[in-house]
Structures are given as C-alpha cells and as structure tokens.
N, CA, C and O of each residue as an XYZ file, in Angstrom:
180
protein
N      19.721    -14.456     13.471
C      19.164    -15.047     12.267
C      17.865    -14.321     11.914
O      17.141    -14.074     12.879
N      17.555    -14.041     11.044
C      16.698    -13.282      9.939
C      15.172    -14.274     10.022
O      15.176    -15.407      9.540
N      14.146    -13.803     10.561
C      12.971    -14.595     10.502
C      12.209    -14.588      8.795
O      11.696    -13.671      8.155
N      12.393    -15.809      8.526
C      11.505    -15.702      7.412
C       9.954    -15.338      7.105
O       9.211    -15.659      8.033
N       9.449    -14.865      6.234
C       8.017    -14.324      6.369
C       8.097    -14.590      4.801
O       9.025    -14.835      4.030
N       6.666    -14.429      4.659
C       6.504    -14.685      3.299
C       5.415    -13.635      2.750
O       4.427    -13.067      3.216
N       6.321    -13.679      1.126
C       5.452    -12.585      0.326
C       4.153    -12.191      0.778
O       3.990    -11.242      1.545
N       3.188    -12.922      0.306
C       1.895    -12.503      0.780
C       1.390    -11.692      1.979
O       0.807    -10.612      1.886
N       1.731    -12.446      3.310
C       2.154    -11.670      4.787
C       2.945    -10.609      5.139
O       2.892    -10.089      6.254
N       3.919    -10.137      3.963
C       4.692     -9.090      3.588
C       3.484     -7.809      3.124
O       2.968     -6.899      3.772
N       3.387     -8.132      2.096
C       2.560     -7.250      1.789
C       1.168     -6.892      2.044
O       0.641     -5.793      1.873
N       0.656     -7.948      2.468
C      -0.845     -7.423      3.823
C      -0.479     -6.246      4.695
O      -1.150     -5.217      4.777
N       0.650     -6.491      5.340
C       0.941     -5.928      6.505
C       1.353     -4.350      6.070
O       1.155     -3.325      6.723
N       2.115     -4.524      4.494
C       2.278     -3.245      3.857
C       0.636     -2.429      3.365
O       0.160     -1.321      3.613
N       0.366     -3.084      2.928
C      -1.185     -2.495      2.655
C      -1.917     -1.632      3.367
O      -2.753     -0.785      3.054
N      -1.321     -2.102      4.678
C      -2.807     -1.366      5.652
C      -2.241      0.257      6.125
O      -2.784      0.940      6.993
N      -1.108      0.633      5.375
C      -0.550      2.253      5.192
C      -1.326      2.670      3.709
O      -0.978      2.432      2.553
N      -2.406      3.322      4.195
C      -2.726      4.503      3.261
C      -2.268      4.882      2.117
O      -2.940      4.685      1.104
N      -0.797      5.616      2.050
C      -0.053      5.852      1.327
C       0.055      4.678      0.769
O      -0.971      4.240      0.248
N       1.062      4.001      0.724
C       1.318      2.694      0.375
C       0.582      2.234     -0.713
O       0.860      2.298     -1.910
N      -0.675      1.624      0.010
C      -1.933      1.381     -0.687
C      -2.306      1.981     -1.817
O      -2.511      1.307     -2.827
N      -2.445      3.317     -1.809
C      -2.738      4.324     -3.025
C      -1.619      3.618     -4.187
O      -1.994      3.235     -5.295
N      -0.206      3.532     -3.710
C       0.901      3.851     -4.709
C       0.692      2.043     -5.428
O       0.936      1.588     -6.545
N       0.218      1.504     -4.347
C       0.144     -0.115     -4.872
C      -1.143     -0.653     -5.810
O      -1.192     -1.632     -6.555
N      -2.184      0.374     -5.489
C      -2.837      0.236     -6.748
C      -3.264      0.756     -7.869
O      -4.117      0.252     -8.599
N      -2.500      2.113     -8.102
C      -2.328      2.643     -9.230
C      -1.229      1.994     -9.898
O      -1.351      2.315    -11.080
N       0.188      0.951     -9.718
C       0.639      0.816    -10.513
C       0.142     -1.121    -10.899
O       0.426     -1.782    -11.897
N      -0.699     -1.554     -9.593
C      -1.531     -2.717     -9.988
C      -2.522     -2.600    -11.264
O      -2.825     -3.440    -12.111
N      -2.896     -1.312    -11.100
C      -4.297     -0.884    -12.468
C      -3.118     -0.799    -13.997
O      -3.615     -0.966    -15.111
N      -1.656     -0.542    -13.859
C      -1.357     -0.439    -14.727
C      -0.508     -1.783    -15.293
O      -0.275     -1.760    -16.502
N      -0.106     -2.752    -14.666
C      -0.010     -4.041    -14.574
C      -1.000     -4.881    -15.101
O      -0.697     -5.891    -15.737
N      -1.924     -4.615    -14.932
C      -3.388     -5.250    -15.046
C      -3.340     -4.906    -16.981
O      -3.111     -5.724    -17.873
N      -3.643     -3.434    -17.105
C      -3.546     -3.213    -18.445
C      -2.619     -3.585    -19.345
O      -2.948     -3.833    -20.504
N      -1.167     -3.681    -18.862
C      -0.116     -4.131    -19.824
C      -0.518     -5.685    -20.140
O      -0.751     -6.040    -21.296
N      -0.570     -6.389    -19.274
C      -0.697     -7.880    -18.985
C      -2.256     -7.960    -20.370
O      -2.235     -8.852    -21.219
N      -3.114     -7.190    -20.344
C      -4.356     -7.537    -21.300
C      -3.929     -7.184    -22.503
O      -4.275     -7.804    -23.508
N      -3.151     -6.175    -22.534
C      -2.637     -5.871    -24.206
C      -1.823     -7.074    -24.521
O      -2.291     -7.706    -25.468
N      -0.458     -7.709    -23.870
C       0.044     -8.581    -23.847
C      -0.846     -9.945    -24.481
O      -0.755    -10.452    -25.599
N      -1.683    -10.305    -23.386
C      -2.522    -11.466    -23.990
C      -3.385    -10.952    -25.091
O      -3.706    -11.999    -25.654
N      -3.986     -9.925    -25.775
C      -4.716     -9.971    -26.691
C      -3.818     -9.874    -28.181
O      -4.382    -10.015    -29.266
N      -2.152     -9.581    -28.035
C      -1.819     -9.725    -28.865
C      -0.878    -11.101    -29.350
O      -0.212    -11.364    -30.351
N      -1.191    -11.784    -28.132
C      -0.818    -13.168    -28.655
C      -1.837    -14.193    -29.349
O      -1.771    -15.204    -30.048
N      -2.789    -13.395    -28.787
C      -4.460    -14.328    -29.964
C      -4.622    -13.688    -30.936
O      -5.558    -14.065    -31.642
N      -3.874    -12.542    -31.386
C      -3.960    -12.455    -32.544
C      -3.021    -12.448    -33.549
O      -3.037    -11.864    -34.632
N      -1.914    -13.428    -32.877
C      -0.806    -13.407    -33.880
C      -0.511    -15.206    -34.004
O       0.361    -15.638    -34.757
C-alpha cells in the first residue's frame, strides 16, 4: 500500500534540489504575473 503524503511535504522535500528550485521559481514568478493581469482585468471590466 502506497503511503500517503501530502502536497505541501511533497514539495518541501522537492525544493531543497537546487535545480528544482531554480525551475520552481521562475515559473512561480510567472504564475504570480499571469494571476495579476487576470485580477486587474476583472476590476476593470
């Protein structure tokens, strides 16, 4: 049987690779930006 773990504890544990890390927050910085265009064009419509 398959131990459950959860998201968060998933990805801590992924984080602490270098690589990884790099690739997880360059596409977080671009997440971040879509998500603000997103909300600024719902306050203005």
């Amino acid at each position: 049987m398959a131990k459950d773990i959860l998201f968060d504890d998933y990805l801590t544990e992924q984080l602490k690779a270098p690589e990884f890390k790099v690739g997880f927050d360059a596409e977080y910085a671009k997440i971040e930006s879509a998500v603000a265009l997103v909300n600024k064009c719902e306050c203005c419509t």
